[in-house]
SELOVEX-109601 format. One line per 10 residues: their letters; for each residue y, x, z of C-alpha. Coordinates in nm, 2 decimals. Example, Ala and Ser with C-alpha at 12.3 -4.5 7.8 and 13.67 -1.06 7.14 Angstrom:
% residues 2
AS) -0.45/1.23/0.78  -0.11/1.37/0.71
This chain:
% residues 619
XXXXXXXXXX) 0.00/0.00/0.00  0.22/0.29/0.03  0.19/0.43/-0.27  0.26/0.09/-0.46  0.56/0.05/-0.26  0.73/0.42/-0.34  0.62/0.29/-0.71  0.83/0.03/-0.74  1.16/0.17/-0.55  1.12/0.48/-0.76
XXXXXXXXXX) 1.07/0.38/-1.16  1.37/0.20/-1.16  1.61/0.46/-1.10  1.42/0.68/-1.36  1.49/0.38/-1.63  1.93/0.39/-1.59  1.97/0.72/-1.72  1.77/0.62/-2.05  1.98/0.31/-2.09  2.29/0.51/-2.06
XXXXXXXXXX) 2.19/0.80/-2.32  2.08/0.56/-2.53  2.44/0.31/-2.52  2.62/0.64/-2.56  2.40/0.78/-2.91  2.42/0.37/-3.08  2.78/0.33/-2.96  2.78/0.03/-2.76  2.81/-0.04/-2.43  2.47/-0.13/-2.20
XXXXXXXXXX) 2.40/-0.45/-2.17  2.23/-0.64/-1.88  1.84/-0.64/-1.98  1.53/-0.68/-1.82  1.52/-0.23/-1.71  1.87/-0.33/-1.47  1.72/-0.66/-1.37  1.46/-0.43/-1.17  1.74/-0.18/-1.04  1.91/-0.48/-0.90
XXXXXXXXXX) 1.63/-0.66/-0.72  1.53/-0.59/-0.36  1.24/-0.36/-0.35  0.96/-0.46/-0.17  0.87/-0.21/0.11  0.72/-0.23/0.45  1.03/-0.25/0.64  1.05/-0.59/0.46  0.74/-0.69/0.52  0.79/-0.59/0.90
XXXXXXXXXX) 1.10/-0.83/0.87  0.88/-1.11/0.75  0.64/-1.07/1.02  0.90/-1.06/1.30  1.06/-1.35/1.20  0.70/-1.57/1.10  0.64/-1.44/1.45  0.96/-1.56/1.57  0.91/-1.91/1.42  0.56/-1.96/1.56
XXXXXXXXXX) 0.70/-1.87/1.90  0.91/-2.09/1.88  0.70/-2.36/1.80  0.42/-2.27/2.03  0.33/-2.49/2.34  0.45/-2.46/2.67  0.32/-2.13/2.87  -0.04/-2.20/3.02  -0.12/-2.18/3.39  -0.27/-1.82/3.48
XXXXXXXXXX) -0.64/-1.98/3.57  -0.64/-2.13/3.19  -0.82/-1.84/3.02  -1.00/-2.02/2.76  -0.64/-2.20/2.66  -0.46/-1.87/2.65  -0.78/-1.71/2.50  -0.74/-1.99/2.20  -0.36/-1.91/2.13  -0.44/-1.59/2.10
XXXXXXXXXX) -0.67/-1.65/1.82  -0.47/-1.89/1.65  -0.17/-1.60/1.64  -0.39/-1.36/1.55  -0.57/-1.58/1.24  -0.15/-1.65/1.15  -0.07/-1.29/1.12  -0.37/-1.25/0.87  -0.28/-1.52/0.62  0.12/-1.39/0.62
XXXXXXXXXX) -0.05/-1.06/0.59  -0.26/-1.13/0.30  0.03/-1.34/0.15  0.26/-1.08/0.14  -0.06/-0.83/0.01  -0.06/-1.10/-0.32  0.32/-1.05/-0.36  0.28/-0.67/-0.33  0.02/-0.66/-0.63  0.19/-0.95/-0.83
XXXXXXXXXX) 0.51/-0.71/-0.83  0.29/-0.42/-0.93  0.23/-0.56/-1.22  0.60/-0.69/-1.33  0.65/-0.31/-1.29  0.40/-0.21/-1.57  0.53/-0.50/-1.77  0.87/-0.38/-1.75  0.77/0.02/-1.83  0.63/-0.16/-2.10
XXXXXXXXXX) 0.87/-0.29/-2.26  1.14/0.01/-2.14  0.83/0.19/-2.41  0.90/-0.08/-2.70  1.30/-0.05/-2.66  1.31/0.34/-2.69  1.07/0.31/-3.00  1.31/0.07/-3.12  1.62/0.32/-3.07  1.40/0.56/-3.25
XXXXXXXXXX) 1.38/0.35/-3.53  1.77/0.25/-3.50  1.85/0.64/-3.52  1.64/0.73/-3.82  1.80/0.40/-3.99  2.14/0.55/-3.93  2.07/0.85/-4.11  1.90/0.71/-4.40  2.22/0.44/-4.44  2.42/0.80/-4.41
XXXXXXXXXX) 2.23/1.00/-4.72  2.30/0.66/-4.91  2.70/0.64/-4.85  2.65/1.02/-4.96  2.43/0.94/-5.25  2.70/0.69/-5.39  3.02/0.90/-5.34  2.87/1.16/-5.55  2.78/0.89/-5.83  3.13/0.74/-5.79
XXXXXXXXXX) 3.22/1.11/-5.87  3.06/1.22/-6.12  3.11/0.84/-6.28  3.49/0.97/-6.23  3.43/1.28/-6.43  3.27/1.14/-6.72  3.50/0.88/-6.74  3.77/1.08/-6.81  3.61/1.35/-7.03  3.53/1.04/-7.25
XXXXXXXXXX) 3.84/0.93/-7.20  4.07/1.24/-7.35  3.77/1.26/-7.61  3.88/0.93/-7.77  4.23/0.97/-7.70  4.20/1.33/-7.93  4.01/1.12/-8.18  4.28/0.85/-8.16  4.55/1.08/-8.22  4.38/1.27/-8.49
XXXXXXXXXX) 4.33/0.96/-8.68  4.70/0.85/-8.64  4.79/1.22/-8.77  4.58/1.17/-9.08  4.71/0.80/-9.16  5.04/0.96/-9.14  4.97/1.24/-9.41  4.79/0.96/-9.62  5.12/0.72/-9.58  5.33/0.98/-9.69
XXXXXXXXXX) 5.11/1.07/-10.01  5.16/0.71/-10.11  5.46/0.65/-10.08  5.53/0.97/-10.32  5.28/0.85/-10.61  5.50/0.52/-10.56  5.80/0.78/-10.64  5.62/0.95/-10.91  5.50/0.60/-11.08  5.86/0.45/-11.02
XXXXXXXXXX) 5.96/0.78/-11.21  5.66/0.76/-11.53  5.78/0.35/-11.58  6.15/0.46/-11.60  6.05/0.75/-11.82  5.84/0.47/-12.03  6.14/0.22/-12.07  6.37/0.45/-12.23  6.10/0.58/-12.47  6.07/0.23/-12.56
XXXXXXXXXX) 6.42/0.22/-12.62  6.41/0.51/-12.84  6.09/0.40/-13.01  6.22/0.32/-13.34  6.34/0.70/-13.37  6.05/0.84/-13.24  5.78/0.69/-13.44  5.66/1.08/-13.57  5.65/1.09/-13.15  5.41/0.74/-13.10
XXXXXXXXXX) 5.08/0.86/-13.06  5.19/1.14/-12.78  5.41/0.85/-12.57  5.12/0.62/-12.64  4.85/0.89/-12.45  5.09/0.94/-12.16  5.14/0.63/-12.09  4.76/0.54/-12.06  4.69/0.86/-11.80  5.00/0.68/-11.62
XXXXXXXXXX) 4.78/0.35/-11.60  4.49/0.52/-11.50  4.73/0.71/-11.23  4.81/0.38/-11.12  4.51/0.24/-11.08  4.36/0.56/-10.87  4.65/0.50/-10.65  4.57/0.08/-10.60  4.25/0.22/-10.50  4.35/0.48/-10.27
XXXXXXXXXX) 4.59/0.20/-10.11  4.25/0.00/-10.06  4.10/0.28/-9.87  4.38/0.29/-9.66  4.35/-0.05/-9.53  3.97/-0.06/-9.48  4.04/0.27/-9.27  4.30/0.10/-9.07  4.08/-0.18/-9.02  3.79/0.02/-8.86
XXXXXXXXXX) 4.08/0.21/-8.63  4.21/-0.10/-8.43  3.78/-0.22/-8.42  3.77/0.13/-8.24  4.05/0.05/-8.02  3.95/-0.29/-7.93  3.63/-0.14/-7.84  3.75/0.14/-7.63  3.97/-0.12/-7.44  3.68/-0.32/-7.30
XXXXXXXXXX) 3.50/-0.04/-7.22  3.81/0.08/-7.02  3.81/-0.29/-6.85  3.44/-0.24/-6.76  3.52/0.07/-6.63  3.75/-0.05/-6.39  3.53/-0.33/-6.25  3.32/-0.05/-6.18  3.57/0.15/-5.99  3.67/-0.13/-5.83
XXXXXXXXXX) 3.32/-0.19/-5.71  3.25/0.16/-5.60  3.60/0.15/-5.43  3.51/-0.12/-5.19  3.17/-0.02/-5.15  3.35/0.30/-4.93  3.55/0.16/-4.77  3.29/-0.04/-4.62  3.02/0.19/-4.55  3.37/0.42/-4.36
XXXXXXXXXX) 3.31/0.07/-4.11  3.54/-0.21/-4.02  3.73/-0.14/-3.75  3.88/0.17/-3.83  4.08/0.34/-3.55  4.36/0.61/-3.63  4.54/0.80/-3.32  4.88/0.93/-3.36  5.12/1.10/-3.09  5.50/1.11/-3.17
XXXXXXXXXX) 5.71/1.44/-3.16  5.92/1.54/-2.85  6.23/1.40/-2.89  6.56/1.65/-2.81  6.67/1.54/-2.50  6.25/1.54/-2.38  6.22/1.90/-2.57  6.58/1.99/-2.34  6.34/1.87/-2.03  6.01/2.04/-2.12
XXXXXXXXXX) 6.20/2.39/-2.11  6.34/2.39/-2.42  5.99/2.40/-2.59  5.83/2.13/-2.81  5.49/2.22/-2.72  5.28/1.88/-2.55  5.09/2.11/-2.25  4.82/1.81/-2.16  4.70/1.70/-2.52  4.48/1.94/-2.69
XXXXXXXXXX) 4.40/1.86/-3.08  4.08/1.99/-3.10  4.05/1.90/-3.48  4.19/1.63/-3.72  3.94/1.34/-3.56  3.92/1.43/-3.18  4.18/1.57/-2.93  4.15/1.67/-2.54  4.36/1.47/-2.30  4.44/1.67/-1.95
XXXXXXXXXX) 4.47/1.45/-1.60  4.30/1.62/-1.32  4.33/1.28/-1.11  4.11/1.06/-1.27  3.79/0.94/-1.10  3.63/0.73/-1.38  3.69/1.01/-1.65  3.34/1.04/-1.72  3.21/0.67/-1.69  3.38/0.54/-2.00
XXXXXXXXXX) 3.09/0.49/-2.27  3.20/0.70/-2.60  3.44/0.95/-2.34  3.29/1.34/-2.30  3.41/1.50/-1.97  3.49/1.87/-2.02  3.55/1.91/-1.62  3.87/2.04/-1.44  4.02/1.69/-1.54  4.02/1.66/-1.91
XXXXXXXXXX) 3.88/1.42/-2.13  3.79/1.44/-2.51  3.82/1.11/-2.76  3.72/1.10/-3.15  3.84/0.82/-3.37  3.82/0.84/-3.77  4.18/1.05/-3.80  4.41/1.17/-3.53  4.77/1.26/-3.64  4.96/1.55/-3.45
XXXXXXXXXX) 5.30/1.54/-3.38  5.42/1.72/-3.70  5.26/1.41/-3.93  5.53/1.25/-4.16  5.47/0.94/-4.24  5.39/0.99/-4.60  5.04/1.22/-4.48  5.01/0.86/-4.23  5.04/0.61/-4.53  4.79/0.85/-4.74
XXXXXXXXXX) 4.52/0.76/-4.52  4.60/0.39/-4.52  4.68/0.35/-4.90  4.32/0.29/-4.97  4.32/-0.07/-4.79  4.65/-0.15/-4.99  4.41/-0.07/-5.30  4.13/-0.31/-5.14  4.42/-0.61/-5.11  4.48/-0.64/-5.49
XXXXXXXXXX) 4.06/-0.65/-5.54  4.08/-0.98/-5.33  4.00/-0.85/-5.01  4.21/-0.91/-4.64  4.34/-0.61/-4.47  4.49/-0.57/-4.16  4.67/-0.28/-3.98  4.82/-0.29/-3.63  4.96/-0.06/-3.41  4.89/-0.09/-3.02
XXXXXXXXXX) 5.04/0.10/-2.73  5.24/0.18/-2.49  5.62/0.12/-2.51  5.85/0.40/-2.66  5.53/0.61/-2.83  5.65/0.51/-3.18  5.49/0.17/-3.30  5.77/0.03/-3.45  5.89/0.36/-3.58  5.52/0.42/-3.78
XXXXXXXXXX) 5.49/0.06/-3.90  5.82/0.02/-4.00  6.03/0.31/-3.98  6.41/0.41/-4.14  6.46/0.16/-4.43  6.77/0.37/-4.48  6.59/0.69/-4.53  6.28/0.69/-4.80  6.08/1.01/-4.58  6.09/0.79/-4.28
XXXXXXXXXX) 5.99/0.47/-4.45  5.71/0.32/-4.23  5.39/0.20/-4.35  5.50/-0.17/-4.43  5.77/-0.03/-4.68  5.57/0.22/-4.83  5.22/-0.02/-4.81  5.49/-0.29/-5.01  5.62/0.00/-5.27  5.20/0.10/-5.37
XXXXXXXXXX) 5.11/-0.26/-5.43  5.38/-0.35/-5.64  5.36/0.01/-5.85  4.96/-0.06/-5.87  5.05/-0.43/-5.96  5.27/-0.29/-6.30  4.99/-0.07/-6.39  4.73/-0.34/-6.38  4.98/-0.52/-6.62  4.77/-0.30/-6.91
XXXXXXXXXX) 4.48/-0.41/-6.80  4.53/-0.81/-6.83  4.60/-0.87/-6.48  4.90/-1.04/-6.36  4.94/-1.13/-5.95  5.17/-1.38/-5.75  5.28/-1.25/-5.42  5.41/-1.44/-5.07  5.57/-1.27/-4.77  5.60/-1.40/-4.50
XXXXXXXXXX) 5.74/-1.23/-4.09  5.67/-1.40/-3.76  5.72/-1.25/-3.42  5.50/-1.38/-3.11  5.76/-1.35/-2.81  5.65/-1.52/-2.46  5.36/-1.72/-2.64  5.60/-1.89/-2.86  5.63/-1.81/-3.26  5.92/-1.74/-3.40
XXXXXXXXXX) 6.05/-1.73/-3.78  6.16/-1.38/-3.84  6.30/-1.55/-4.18  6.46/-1.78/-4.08  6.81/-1.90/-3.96  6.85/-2.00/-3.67  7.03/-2.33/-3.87  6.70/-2.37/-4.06  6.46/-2.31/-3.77  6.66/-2.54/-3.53
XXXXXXXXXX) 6.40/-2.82/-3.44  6.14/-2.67/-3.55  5.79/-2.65/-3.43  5.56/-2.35/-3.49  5.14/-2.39/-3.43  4.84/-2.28/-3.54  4.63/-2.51/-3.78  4.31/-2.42/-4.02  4.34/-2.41/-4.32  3.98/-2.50/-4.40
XXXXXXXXXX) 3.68/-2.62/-4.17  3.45/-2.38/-4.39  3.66/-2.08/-4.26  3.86/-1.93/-4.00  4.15/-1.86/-4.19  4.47/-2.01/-3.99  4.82/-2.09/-4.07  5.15/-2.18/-3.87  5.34/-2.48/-3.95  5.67/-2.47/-4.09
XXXXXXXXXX) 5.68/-2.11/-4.16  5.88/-1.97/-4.41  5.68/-1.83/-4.70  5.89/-1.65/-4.98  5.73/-1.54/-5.31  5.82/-1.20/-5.40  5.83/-1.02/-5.76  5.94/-0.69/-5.68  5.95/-0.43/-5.38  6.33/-0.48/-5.36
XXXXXXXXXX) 6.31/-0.88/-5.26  6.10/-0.77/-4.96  6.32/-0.47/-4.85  6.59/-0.76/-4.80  6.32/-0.95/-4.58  6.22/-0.69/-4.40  6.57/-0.62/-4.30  6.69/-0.96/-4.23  6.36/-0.97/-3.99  6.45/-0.65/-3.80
XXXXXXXXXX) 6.81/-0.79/-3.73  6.64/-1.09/-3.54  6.33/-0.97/-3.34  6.32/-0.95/-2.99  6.41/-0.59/-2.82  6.56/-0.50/-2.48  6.60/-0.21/-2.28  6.34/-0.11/-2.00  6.29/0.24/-1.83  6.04/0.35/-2.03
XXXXXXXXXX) 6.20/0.26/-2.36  6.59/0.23/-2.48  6.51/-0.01/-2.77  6.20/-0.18/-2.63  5.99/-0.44/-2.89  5.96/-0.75/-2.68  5.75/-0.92/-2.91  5.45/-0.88/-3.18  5.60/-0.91/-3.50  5.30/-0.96/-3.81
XXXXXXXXXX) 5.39/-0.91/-4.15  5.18/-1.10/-4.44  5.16/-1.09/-4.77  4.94/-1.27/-4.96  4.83/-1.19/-5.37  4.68/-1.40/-5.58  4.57/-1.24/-5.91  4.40/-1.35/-6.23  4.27/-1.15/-6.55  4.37/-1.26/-6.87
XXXXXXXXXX) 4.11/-1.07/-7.04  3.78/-1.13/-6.82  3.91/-1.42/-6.66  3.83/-1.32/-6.34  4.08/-1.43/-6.06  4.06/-1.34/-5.70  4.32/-1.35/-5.35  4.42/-1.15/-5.05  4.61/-1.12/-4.74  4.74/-0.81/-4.62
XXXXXXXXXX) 4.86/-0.84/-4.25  5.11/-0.60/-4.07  5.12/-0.59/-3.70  5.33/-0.42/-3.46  5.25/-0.56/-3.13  5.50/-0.50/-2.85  5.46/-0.21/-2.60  5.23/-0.21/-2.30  5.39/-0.07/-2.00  5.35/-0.11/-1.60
XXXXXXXXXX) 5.54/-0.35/-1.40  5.68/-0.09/-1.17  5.73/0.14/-1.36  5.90/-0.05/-1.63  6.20/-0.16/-1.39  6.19/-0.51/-1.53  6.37/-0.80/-1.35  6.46/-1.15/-1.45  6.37/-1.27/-1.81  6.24/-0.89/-1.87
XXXXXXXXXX) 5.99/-0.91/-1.59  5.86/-1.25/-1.74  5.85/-1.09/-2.09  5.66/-0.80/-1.97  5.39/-1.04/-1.79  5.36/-1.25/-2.12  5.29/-0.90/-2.33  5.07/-0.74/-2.10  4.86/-1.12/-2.06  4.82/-1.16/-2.48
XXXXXXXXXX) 4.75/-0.78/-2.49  4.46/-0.82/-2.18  4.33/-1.12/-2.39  4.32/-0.91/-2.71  4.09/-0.60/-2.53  3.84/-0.97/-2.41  3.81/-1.05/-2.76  3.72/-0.68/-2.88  3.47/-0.67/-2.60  3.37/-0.96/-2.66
XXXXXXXXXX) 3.29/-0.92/-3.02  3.14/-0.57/-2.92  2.89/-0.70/-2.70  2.83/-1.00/-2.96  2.89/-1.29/-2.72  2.88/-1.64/-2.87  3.16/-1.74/-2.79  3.49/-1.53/-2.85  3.80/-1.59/-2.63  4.06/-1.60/-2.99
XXXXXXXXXX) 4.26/-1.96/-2.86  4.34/-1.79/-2.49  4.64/-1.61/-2.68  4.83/-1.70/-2.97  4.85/-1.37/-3.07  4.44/-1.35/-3.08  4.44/-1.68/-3.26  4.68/-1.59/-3.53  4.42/-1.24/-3.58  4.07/-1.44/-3.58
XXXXXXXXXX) 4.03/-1.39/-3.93  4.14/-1.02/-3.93  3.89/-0.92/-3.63  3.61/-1.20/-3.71  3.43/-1.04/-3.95  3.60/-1.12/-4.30  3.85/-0.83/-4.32  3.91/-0.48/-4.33  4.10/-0.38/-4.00  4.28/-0.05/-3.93
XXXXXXXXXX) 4.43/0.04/-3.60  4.70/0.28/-3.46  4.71/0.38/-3.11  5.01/0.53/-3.06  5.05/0.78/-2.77  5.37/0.92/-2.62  5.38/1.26/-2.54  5.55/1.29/-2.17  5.28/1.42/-1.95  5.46/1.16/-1.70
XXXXXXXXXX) 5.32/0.86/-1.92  4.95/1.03/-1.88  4.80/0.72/-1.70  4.93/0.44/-1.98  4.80/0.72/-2.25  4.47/0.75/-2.08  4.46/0.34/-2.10  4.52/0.35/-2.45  4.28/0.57/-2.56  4.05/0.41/-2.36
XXXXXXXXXX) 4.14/0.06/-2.52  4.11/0.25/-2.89  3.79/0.39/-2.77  3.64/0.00/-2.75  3.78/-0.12/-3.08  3.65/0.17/-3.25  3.24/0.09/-3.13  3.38/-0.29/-3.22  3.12/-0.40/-3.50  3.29/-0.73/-3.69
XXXXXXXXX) 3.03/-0.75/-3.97  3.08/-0.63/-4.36  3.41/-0.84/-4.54  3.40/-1.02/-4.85  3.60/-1.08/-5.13  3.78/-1.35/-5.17  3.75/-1.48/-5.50  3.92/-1.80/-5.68  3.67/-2.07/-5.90
């Protein structure tokens, strides 16, 4: 019985470190199975038992009859045995619940055996799906090569066959000349035939190798024409095989993007500004962030007791962490090496896919700055200017290709769980009401009432919107932040393109978020309205880490309606779009403990798995 006992109190606390190895290789978080079912139970050992007897004994004392005289022996003799046979059958009893837990202890090794095979199996998937995305990038670029060498083949062809028609059109027109020439020569021999009749016969043999001169030339002239003929069937031909070219490209395109996963996260940390650098000892050099590479840097904090219990987090010891998302931006990024990263999910808008980028972090560690940027400056255009400026330019070269789009922008800030009309007046949005309805039952695509929507033609109508917008959103100044964004703001745009030539048709929605800063209570210094603002952001932004964790741990039901800000995002983060996200991270070594939060929060999105998006295509 001793040896069954140390059993069962000692396999359990063998299983947790398995389960934790193996949520930290597959990149989500342990869930509560039947392995931490065990841990939690009470383990059966004899103290227990000795505390079942005491109180069975207990109970049947109490319940026993009054004490017997001294000369009763044969009374006291028959309580005795009655106690006695009572401590047997609660000893046997708990014997039978001894050996029945015995044996939910093999069943459960059992199974631990099945769900490590099953990891096994999980891993060596993995890899194969990783020699695959290889396996097509290197088709996609060798595709690519011959493409092109094909491509400046015909071109030379093209242009050697334009040369040569040339040449040929020349010749022409100079036996035109020359015949032009031979009939005046002819009329004024026929003028002078009467006194050139000794002359006849010789005017009469010139003028017949002039006919036959002309008719060589009709015939050349034929030639011409069937040769023309068979250059545009050439052209024609190379033309679809440049449209099918592109559907292929297109195809490829979207193929990487999705096997590079979902939810993709990208880390940036702003610059020192001049009056920090002054602070920091005239240096610009951040002393508690180490960049280890472009996808993982080293955050310093010598204070911080669960460093090592986050579940995707390596602990280097003497306080630092390390985090790896898919690209991490230094403080010497411009935002043209930012937007180079990103342009590839403008691309995947215009093939009639949703996108959607958003920037999360603290306040004052340059959201607004990387999303939207100087307007009045084209290097420090943000990413919704320059994401605007690709579309349209890719929109003008699709033109040649028989497709033609329709575009809609539209700016909305969430401030206090109320939606405002960034493009609006305040004449026209007076008495107005702004919610959430869906669009279709079949989907989760949403829309807000009474929103303005504004079709766009060219990259300078939306510079105008984007500007009016900025002029009304919601800032204020806090301790942490001069100019502090008191509100998410989210940017759409919405294509709708068709191809003349294929007819082929298809829609997307390209969303823009820059959600206001997180930031402390205390630490903020925020009173009055500011202190109420501050609660409101730091609730939506709570609600929006239960809905990653929530779709992380594949719940059934997802918390999108506790926030409107969540609610207005269910079809960028459930599964039918392409999602990028910035954390943005300041670079004081005082805001340590908000950056630390940050990158935890990043950390989560980035083992987020939303399913594969589709395209959206119109019937």
């Amino acid at each position: 019985m001793r040896a069954s006992t140390n059993n069962l109190t000692g396999r359990p606390s063998n299983i947790i470190p398995t389960t934790t190895a193996s949520a930290a290789r597959g990149g989500r978080r342990p869930v509560n199975n039947i392995t931490n079912r065990v841990v939690n139970s009470q383990p059966v050992t004899r103290n227990n038992i000795a505390a079942s007897k005491t109180t069975s004994t207990s109970e049947v004392d109490s319940k026993r009859k009054p004490k017997r005289a001294p000369w009763d022996m044969k009374g006291r003799l028959q309580d005795m045995e009655m106690t006695v046979n009572t401590f047997k059958s609660e000893r046997d009893t708990f014997e039978d619940r001894l050996t029945d837990y015995n044996k939910r202890i093999e069943l459960l090794e059992h199974e631990k055996q099945n769900l490590n095979q099953d990891l096994e199996q999980y891993q060596t998937d993995y890899l194969a799906n990783r020699k695959e995305a290889d396996k097509l990038s290197e088709i996609l670029r060798r595709e690519q090569t011959e493409r092109n060498t094909e491509k400046q083949e015909l071109q030379r062809k093209i242009d050697d066959m334009e040369y040569e028609t040339s040449s040929l059109t020349r010749k022409m027109k100079a036996r035109e000349e020359e015949i032009a020439t031979k009939e005046e020569e002819m009329a004024g021999l026929k003028k002078t035939v009467s006194n050139m009749t000794s002359q006849y016969a010789g005017i009469e043999v010139q003028f017949s190798s002039t006919k036959m001169l002309l008719e060589e030339r009709t015939k050349e002239a034929s030639g011409l024409k069937e040769e023309v003929h068979q250059l545009k069937t050439i052209i024609t031909t190379l033309e679809n095989k440049l449209t099918d070219s592109d559907s292929l490209r297109r195809k490829l395109h979207n193929l990487v993007q999705e096997l590079k996963g979902n939810i993709r996260v990208f880390c940036r940390v702003r610059p020192l500004l001049d009056e920090e650098i002054k602070n920091n000892g005239g240096s610009d050099v951040i002393h508690h962030i180490n960049f280890m590479d472009d996808r993982t840097l080293e955050l310093s904090k010598s204070a911080d007791p669960n460093g090592s219990s986050m579940s995707g987090l390596k602990g280097r010891g003497g306080g630092t962490i390390e985090f790896s998302y898919d690209k991490v931006f230094q403080p010497n990024s411009t935002q043209a090496e930012v937007f180079e990263e990103i342009s590839q999910l403008a691309q995947s808008v215009l093939d009639g896919y949703n996108v959607c980028v958003f920037a999360y972090g603290q306040t004052g560690s340059g959201k607004t700055f990387t999303m939207e940027g100087d307007h009045d400056n084209e290097e420090l255009e943000g990413m919704i200017p320059r994401t605007v400026k690709h579309i349209f330019a890719a929109i003008k070269q699709l033109e040649d290709k028989g497709w033609s789009y329709k575009a809609e922008a539209s700016f909305l800030e969430i401030y206090n769980e109320n939606i405002r009309d960034l493009l609006a007046t305040p004449k026209e949005a007076k008495n107005l009401s702004y919610d959430m309805k869906l669009v279709d039952n079949k989907k989760n695509d949403h829309y807000v009432t009474n929103l303005k929507v504004v079709p766009v033609t060219c990259e300078a109508e939306i510079q105008k919107l984007l500007k009016l917008a900025q002029q009304q959103r919601a800032v204020a100044s806090t301790n942490m932040n001069e100019r502090s964004s008191r509100s998410h703001s989210v940017f759409q745009l919405k294509l709708r393109g068709e191809n003349t030539k294929t007819s082929d048709a298809c829609e997307g929605t390209l969303n823009l978020v820059d959600l206001a800063g997180s930031e402390r209570l205390k630490e903020s210094g925020s009173e009055g309205a500011r202190l109420t603002e501050t609660q409101s952001i730091n609730k939506s932004l709570s609600n929006l880490g239960n809905v990653i964790m929530a779709l992380g741990q594949k719940q059934s039901h997802i918390p999108y309606r506790n926030s409107k800000l969540t609610h207005l995002l269910q079809s960028s983060l459930g599964g039918n779009s392409k999602t990028l996200m910035f954390v943005n991270v300041s670079p004081l070594e005082m805001c340590v403990n908000e950056t630390l939060n940050s990158l935890r929060f990043a950390t989560k999105v980035n083992q987020c798995n939303i399913g594969t998006a589709t395209r959206q295509q119109k019937k």
